[in-house]
NUVORO-417263 format. One record per residue (C-alpha): residue number from 1; x, y, z. Coordinates in nm, 4 decimals. Example, Ala and Ser with C-alpha at 12.3 -4.5 7.8 and 13.67 -1.06 7.14 Angstrom:
# NUVORO-417263
<ropa:1, u:1.2300, v:-0.4500, w:0.7800>
<ropa:2, u:1.3670, v:-0.1060, w:0.7140>
This chain:
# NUVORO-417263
<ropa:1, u:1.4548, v:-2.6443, w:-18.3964>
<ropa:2, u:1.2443, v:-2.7113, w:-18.0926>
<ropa:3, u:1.2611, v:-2.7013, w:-17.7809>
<ropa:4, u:1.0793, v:-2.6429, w:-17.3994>
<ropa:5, u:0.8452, v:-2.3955, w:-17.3449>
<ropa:6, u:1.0541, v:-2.1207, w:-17.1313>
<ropa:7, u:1.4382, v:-2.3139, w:-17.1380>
<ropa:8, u:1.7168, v:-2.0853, w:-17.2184>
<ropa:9, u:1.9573, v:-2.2414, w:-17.4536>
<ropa:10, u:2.3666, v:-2.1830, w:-17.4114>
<ropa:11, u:2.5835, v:-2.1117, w:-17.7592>
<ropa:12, u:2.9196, v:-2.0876, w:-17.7926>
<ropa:13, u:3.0108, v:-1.9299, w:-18.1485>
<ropa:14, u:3.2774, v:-2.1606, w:-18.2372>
<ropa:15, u:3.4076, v:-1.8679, w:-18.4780>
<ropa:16, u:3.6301, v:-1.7888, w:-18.1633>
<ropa:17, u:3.8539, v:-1.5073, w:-18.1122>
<ropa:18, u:4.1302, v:-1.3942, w:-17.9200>
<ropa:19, u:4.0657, v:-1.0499, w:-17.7589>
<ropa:20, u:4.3662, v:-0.7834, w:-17.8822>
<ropa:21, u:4.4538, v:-0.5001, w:-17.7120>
<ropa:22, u:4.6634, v:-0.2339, w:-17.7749>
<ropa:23, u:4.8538, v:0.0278, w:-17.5819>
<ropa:24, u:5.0513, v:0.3414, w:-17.6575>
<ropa:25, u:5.1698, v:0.6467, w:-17.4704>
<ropa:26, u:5.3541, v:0.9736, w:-17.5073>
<ropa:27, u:5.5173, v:1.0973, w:-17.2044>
<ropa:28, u:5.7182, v:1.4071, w:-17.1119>
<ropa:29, u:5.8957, v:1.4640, w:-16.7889>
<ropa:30, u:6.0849, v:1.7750, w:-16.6632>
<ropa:31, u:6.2592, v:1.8042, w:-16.3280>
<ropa:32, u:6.3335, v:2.1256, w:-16.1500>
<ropa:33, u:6.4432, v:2.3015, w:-15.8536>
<ropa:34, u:6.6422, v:1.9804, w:-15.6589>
<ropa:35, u:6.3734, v:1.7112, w:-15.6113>
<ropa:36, u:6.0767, v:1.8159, w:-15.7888>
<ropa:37, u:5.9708, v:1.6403, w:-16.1111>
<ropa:38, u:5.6915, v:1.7729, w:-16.3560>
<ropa:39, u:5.5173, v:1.4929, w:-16.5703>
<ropa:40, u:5.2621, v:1.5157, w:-16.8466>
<ropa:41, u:5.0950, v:1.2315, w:-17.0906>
<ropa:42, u:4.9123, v:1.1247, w:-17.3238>
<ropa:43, u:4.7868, v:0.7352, w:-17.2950>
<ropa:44, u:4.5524, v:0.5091, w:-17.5260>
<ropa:45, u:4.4618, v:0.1892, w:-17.5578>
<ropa:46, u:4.1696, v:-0.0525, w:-17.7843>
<ropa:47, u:4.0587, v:-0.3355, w:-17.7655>
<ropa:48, u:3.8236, v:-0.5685, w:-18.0214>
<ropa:49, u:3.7183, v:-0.8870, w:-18.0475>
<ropa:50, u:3.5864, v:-0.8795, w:-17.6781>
<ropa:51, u:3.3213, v:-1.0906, w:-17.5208>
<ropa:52, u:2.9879, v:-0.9871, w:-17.6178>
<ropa:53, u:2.6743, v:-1.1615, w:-17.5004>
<ropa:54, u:2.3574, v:-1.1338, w:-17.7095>
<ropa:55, u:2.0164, v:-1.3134, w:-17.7580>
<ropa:56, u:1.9813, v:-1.4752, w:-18.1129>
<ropa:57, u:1.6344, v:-1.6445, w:-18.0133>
<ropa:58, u:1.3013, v:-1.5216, w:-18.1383>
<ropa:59, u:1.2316, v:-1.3646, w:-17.7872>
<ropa:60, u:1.1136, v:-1.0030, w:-17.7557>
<ropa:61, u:1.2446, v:-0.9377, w:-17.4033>
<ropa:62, u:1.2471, v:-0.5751, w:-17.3396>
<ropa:63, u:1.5993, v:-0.6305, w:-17.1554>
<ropa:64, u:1.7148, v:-0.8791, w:-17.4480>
<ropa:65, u:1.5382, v:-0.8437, w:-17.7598>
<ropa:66, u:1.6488, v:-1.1408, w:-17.9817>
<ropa:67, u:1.8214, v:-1.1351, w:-18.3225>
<ropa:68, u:1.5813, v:-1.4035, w:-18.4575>
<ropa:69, u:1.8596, v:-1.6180, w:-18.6186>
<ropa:70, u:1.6916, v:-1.9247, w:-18.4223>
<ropa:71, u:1.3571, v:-1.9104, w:-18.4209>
<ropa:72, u:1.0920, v:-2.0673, w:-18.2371>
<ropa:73, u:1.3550, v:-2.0401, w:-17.9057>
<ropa:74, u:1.2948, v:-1.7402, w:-17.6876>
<ropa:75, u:1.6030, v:-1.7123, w:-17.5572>
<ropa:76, u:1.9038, v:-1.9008, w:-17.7273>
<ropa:77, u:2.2174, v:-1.7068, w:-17.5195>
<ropa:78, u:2.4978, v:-1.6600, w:-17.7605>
<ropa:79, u:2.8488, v:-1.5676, w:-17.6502>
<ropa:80, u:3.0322, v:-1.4214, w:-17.9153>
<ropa:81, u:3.3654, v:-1.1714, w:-17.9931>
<ropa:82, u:3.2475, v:-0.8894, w:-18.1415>
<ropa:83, u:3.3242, v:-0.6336, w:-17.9111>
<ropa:84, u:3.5281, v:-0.3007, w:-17.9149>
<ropa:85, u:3.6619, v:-0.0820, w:-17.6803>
<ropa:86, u:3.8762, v:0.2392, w:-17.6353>
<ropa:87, u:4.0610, v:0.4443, w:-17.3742>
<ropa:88, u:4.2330, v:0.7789, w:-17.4076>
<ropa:89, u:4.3213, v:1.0194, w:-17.1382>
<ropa:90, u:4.5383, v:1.2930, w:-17.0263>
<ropa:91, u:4.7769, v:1.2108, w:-16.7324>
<ropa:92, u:4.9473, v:1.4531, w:-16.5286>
<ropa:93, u:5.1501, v:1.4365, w:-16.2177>
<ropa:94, u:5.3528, v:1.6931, w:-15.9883>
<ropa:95, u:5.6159, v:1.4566, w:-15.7404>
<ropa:96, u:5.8994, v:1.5996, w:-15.4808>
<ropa:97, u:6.1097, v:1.3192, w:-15.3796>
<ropa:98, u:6.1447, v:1.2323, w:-15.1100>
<ropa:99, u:6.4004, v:1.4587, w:-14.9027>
<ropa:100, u:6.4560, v:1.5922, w:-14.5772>
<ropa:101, u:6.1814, v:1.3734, w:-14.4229>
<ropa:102, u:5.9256, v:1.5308, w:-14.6743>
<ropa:103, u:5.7260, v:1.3670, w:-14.9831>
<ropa:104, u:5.4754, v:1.4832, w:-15.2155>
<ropa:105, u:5.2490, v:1.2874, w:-15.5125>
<ropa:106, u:4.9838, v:1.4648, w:-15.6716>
<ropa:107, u:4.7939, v:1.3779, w:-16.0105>
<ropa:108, u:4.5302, v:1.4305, w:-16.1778>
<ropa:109, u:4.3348, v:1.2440, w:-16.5125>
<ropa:110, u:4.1168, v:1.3223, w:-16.7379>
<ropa:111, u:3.9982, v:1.0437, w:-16.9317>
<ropa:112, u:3.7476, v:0.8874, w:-17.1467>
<ropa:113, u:3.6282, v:0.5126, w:-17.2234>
<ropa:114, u:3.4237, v:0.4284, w:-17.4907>
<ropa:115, u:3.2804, v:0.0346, w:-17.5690>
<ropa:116, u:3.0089, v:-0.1340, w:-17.7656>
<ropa:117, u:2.9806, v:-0.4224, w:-17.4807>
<ropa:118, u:3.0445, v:-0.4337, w:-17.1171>
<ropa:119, u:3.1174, v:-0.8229, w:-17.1678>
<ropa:120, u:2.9400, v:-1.0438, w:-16.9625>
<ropa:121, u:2.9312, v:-0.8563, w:-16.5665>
<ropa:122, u:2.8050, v:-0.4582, w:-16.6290>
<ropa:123, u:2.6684, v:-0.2346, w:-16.3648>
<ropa:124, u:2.3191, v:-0.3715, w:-16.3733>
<ropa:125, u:2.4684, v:-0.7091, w:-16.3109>
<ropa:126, u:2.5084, v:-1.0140, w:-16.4951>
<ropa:127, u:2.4081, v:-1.1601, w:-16.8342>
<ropa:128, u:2.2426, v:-1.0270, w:-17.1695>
<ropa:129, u:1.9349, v:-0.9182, w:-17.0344>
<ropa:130, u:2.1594, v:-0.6832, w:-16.8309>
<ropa:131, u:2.4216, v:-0.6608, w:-17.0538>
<ropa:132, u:2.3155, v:-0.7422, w:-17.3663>
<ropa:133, u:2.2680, v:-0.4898, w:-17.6694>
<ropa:134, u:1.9083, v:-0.3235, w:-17.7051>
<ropa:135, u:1.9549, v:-0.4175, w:-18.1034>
<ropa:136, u:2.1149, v:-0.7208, w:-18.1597>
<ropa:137, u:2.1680, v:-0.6931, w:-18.5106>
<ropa:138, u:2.3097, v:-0.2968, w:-18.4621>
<ropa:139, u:2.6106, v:-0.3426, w:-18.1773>
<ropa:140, u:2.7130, v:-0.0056, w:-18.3337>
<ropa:141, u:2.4026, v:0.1389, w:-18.1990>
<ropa:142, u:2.5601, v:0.0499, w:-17.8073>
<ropa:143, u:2.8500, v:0.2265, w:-17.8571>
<ropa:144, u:2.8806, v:0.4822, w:-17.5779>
<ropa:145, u:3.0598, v:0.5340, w:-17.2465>
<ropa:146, u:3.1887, v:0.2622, w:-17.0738>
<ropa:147, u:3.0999, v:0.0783, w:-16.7167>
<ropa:148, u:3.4615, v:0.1177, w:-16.7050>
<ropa:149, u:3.4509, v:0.5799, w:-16.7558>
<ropa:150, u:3.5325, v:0.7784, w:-16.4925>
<ropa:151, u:3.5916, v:1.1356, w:-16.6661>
<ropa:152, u:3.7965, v:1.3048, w:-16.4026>
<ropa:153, u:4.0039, v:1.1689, w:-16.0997>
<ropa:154, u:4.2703, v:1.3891, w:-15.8927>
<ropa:155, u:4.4601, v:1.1981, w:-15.6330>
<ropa:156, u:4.6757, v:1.3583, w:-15.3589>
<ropa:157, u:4.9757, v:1.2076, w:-15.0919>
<ropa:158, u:5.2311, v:1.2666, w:-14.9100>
<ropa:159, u:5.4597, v:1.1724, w:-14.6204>
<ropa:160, u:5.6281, v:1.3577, w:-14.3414>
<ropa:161, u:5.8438, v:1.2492, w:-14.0949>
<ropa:162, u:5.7961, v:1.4830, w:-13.7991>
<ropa:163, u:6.1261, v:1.6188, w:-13.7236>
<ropa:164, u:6.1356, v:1.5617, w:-13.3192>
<ropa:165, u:6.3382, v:1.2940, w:-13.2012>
<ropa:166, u:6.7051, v:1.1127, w:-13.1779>
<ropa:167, u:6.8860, v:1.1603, w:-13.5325>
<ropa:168, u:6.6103, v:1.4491, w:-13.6163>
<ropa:169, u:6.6063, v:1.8105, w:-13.6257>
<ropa:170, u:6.4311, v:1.8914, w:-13.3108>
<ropa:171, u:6.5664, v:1.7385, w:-13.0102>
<ropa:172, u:6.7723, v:1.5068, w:-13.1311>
<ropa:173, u:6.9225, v:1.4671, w:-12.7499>
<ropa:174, u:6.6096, v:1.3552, w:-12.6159>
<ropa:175, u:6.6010, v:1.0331, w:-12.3265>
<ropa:176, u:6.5863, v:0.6989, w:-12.5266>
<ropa:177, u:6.2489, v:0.6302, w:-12.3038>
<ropa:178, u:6.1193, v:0.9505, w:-12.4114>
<ropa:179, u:6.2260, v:0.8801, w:-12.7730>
<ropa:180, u:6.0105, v:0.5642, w:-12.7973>
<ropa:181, u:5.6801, v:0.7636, w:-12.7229>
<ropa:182, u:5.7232, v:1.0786, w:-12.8732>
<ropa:183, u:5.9956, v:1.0702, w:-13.1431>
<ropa:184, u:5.9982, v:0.9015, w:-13.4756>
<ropa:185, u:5.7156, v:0.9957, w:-13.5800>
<ropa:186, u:5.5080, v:1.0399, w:-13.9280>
<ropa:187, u:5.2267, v:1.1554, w:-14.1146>
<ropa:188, u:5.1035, v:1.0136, w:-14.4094>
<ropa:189, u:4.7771, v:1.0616, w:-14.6024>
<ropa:190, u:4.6081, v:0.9512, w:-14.9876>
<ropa:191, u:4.3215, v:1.1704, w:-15.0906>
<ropa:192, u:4.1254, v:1.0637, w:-15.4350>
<ropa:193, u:3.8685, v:1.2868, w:-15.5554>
<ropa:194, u:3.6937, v:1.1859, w:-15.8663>
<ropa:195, u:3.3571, v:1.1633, w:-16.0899>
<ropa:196, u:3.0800, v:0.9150, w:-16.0355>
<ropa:197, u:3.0424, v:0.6136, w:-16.2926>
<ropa:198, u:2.8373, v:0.6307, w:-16.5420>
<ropa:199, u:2.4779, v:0.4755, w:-16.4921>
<ropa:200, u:2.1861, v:0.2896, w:-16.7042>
<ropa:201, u:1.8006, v:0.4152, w:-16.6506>
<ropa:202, u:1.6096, v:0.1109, w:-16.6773>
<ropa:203, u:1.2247, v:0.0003, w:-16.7050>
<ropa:204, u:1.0977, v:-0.3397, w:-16.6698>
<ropa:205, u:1.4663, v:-0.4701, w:-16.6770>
<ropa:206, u:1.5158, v:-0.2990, w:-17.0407>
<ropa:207, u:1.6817, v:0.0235, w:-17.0529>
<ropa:208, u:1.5319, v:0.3323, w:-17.1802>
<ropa:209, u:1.6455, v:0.4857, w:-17.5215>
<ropa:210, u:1.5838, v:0.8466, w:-17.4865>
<ropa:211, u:1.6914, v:1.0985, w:-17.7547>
<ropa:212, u:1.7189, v:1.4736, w:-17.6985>
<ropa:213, u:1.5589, v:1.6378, w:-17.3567>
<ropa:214, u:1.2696, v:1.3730, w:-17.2083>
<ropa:215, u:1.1451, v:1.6816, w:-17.0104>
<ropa:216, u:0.8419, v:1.7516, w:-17.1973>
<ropa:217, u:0.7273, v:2.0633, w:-17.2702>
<ropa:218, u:0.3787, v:2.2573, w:-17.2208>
<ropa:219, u:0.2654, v:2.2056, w:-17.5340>
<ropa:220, u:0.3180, v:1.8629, w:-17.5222>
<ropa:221, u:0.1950, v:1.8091, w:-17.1831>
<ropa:222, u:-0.1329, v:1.9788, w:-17.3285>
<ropa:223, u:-0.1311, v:1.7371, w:-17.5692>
<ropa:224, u:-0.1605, v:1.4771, w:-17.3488>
């Protein structure tokens, strides 16, 4: 097979795929006092036969090393379904209806989301040299945390009508003029607190495979 110095060449494995995804939960719920509800859970999910884009060229692209099964092509783009993916997490949430003009939502997550592919868009962008496995013939060797992982995430609202005005608590008797500035109204806020994504370290467009501490020691800085 031959073909331009420098041209990229598109394949679509015809061995196509439908992705599959599963979900699942377990979910208790307890309610107390008059309007308060307790909820805990446990959710999952997987997914295979995702998009996966890889280079099966000859090229030896530090960002996407090729698989070789074309050669004399640097860069022969394949797009195949060979990816896997997983979610599990631990959902809580603490709710008061909403009564007596007050509300109250709080949750919090804690979560983890594993792949072997962030498809076709990741954090670094788009494509296999972003995207793309560092060993195309060892996808098991990307499996890690996803683009997707965010480990902890606590959110926090609620609503309160402020109890001054006609039909309220506080002076309910209050001039209709009067009532149109300074009655009827609420407060409402959303807070979301959570951890930062997860990240790539990257040199000359490839990313760096580092294994145990890269701080090196004295011994091996005297080493040169």
């Amino acid at each position: 097979v031959l073909a331009p110095t420098g041209s990229t060449i598109i394949f679509n494995d015809p061995n196509r795929k439908d992705a599959r995804f599963q979900q699942y939960n377990l979910t208790f719920q307890y309610g107390f006092w008059r309007d308060w509800l307790a909820e805990i859970a446990y959710v999952g999910s997987t997914g295979n036969n995702l998009l996966i884009v890889q280079n099966i060229g000859s090229g030896n692209d530090a960002g996407a090393p090729g698989s070789r099964e074309v050669p004399n092509i640097g860069n022969v783009i394949a797009s195949r379904y060979l990816g896997e993916f997983s979610y599990n997490a631990l959902q809580s949430k603490l709710e008061k209806r909403f009564a007596e003009g007050f509300s109250v939502l709080a949750t919090y997550t804690f979560a983890k989301a594993i792949d072997n592919t962030p498809g076709g868009f990741c954090l670094n962008g788009g494509g296999q040299r972003s995207c793309g496995p560092d060993n195309p013939l060892r996808l098991d060797l990307d499996r890690g945390l996803s683009d997707t992982d965010i480990r902890h995430r606590v959110t926090f609202a609620s609503v309160w009508d402020i109890p001054v005005g006609k039909q309220r608590r506080y002076w309910s008797d209050m001039p209709t003029a009067l009532d149109y500035i300074i009655g009827g109204w609420q407060i409402n806020n959303i807070v979301t607190l959570q951890s930062g994504p997860v990240y790539d370290v990257t040199v000359n467009g490839g990313r760096v495979d580092l294994l145990g501490d890269p701080t090196p020691t004295q011994a091996q800085r005297d080493r040169g």
